[in-house]
N, C-alpha and C positions, 0 to 999 in steps of 0.2 A: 866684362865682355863688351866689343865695341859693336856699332851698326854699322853695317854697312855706310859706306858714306853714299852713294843713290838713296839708300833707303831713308836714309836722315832726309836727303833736303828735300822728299818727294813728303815726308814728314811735316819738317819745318813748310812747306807751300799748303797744304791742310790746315797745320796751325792758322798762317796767315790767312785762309780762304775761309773759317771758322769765325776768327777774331772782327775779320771785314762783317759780314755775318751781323756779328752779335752788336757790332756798333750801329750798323746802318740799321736792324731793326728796331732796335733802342732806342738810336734818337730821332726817328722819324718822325712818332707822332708832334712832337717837342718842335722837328722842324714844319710840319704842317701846319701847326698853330702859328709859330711865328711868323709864316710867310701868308699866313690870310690877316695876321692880324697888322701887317705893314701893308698889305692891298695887293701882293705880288700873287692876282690873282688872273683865271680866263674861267668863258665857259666852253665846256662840252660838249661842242654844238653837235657831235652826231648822235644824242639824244633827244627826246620829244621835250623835256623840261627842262633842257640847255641847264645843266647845275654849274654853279661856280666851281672852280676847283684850285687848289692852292699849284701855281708853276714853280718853276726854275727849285723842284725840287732834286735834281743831280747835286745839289749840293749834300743829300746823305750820302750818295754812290761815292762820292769825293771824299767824305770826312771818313767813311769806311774803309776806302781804299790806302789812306793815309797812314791809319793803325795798320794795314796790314802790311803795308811794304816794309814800317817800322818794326815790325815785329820782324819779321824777314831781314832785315839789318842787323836788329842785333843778335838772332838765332846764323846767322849765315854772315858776318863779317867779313869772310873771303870773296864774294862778288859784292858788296857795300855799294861801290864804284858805282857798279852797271845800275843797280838798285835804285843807289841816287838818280842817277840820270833819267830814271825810266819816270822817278817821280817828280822833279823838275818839270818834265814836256809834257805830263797828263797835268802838275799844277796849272801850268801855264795855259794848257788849254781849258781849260775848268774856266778860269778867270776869264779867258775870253768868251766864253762862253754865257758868264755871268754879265759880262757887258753886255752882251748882244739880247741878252734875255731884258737887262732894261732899258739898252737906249737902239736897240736893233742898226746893228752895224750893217753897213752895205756890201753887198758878195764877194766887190775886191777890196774892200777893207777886210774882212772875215778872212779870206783866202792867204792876205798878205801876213797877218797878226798871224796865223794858222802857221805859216811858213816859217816864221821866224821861233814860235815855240818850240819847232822841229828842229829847228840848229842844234841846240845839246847832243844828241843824237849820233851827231858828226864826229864827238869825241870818244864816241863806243863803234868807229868802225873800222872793219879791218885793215892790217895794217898794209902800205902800200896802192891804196885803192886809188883809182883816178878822180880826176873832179867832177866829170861826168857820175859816175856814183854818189860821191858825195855832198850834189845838189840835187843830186833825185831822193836821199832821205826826207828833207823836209819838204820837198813837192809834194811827197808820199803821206807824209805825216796829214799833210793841210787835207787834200784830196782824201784819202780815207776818212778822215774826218766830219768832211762834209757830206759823203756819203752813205755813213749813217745816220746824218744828221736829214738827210732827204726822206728814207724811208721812215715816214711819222706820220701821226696824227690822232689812230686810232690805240684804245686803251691797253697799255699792256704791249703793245706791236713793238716797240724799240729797245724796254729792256729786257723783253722776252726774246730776241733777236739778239742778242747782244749777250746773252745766259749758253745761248745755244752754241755761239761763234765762242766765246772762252771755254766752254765743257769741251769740244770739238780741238783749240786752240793748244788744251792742257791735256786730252790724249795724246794728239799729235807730239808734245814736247817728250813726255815721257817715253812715249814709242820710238822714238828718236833719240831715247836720251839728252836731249836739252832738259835734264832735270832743272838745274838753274832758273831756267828763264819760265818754268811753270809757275815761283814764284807769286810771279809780277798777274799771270791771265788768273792764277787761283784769287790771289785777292781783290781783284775786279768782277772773278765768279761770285764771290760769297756775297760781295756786298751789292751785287746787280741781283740777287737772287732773293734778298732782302728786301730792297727798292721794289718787286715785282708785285710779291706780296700787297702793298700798298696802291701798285700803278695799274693794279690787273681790272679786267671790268668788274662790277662800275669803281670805277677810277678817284683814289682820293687826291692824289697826285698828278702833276705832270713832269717830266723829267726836267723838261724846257731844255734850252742848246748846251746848258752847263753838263746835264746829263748823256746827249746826244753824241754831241761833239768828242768826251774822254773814253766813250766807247770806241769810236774809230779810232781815235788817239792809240789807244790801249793796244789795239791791233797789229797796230803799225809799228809799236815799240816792240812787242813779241816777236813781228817778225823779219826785224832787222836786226835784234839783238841775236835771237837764235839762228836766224838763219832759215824764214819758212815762209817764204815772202812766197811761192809757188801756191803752199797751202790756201794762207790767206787771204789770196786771190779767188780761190775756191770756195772759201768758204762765205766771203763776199761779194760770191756773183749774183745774188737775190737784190742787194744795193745798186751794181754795176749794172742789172737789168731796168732794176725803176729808174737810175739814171739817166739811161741811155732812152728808154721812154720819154722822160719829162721831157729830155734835149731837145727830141725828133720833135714831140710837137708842140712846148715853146717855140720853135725855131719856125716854125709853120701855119703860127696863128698868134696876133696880137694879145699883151697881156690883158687888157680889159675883159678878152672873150672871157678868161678863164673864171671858172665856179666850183667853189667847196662841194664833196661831194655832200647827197643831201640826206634826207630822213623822211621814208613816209609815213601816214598814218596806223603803220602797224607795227613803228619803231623800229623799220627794217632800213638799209643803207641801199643807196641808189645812185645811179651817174645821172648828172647832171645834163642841160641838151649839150652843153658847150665846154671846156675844161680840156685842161692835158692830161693826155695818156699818164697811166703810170701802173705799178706791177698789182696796187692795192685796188684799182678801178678794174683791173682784165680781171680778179677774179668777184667781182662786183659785176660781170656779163648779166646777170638777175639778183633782184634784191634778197638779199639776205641780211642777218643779226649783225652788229657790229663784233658782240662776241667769236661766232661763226668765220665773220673774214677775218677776225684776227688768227683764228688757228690756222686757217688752211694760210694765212703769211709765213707763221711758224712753222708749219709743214714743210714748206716750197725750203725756208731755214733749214729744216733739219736735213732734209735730201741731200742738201751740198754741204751742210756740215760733217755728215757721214762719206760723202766723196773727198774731202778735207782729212780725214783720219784713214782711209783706204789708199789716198796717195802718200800719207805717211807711213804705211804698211808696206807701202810697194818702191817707196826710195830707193832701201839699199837694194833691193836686185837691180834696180834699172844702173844705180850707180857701179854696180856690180858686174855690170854684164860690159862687155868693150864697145860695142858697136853704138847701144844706146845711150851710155854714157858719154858718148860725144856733143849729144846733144847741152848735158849741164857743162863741158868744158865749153861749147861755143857760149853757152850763158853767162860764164863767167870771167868770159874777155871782157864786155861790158865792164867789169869793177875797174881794168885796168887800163883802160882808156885815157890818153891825158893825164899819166901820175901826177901827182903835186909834186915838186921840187923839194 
């Protein structure tokens, strides 16, 4: 008796989400040790005893994600293709991320290196599209990227952020039927889910940009290969808000002013006199635990993660319906803008 083929590859993306999982919590402690024991260290500064703690650990989230996509290649051979591709542009960003972790690349170098990861990308899209589309995949790529890579700092905040955006990413797929491309967000789940374990307060780890960075990566592969780039957006509006924070007031005040937020005597987190805006500071309006403002971050997460899966709920009617569906066909001129010859 055969299985359903949904039901297999929803199957086979457990596997992979399992497998990720079992390697990233495996060799983390292994990578924890090596990376204090070459120096590849920081401290903790929103604690009273500022502890050392080992960085640029995303390189478990990476070696996890690796095994899983690999397993997912060779349980699911029929999209192989798309598989590779999705792991080529999270490698590529891994590595740059690994740069930036130890020679700290500059924003338009980061942004640029970001963009050109994103190229592969271009050979998984659909077919016909204009060039206008197909320079906005690796805009997309770079930019989502970086902005995960902005909502940071505190313990636990980014790959607990990033657990929430794949759980969210891989209903939506299946609700949708993009069984396929749940894949790629399952084996990013398992093994962010792993990493957390470790990164959660008090903090053995830190993900550093190698781990930041392939989180938005990841996103941005989901959802250009599936086709959920509306989702995405949703479920990245907690990044899109600290973003737009930091802009307004970088843009508004010299970088000197700006100051970490701090730590008082009761090991509580605090704003500083001076410092930019940003999503992690408005709910720091009074001091609180760092543990504390990291859930209510995850919260403000899960809110739009859960509006993320209710607009995957409500697709097909809209696409269903004649008058509203006009809306995705004007959306989808955009692809066809400028075809390539």
């Amino acid at each position: 008796m055969f299985l359903d083929p949904n039901i297999k590859i929803i199957l086979i993306s457990t596997i992979s989400g399992v497998l990720s999982f079992l390697i990233t919590i495996l060799s983390m402690p292994r990578i924890i040790s090596r990376l204090e024991n070459a120096n590849i260290i920081g401290k903790d500064i929103h604690k009273i005893s500022k502890p050392i703690v080992a960085e640029m650990g995303g390189i478990g989230i990476l070696f996890g994600f690796i095994i899983g996509i690999f397993s997912g290649i060779y349980l699911h051979p029929v999209i192989s293709f798309q598989l590779c591709i999705a792991l080529l542009v999270i490698l590529l960003v891994g590595l740059i991320g690994m740069v930036d972790d130890l020679i700290q690349l500059s924003s338009k170098e980061k942004f640029f290196l970001l963009f050109l990861a994103g190229l592969p990308l271009i050979w998984i899209a659909p077919p016909g599209v204009g060039i206008l589309y197909l320079i906005a995949i690796p805009i997309a790529v770079s930019i989502l990227s970086n902005l995960t890579n902005m909502l940071a700092g505190l313990n636990g905040i980014e790959s607990g952020l990033g657990v929430i955006a794949m759980v969210s990413l891989t209903i939506s797929c299946i609700i949708l039927g993009k069984y396929d491309v749940a894949i790629i967000s399952m084996a990013m789940l398992g093994a962010l889910i792993a990493f957390l374990y470790f990164n959660k307060h008090p903090a053995q780890v830190f993900p550093g940009d190698t781990g930041t960075l392939i989180i938005g990566a990841t996103i941005a592969t989901v959802a250009f290969i599936g086709r959920l780039k509306l989702i995405a957006f949703i479920i990245l509006l907690p990044n899109i808000i600290d973003a737009a924070m930091k802009f307004y007031s970088a843009g508004v005040m010299n970088r000197q002013q700006h100051k970490p937020t701090q730590v008082n005597d009761e090991g509580n987190l605090v704003i500083p006199d001076q410092g930019f805006k940003s999503l992690i500071r408005f709910v720091l309006r009074k001091p609180i635990s760092e543990k504390n403002a990291v859930r209510l971050i995850w919260s403000i997460g899960i809110i739009f993660g859960l509006l993320g899966v209710i607009t995957a709920i409500i697709i097909p009617s809209i696409t269903g319906n004649e008058s509203l569906s006009h809306f995705f066909q004007f959306k989808e001129m955009f692809y066809y803008f400028f075809p390539v010859p």
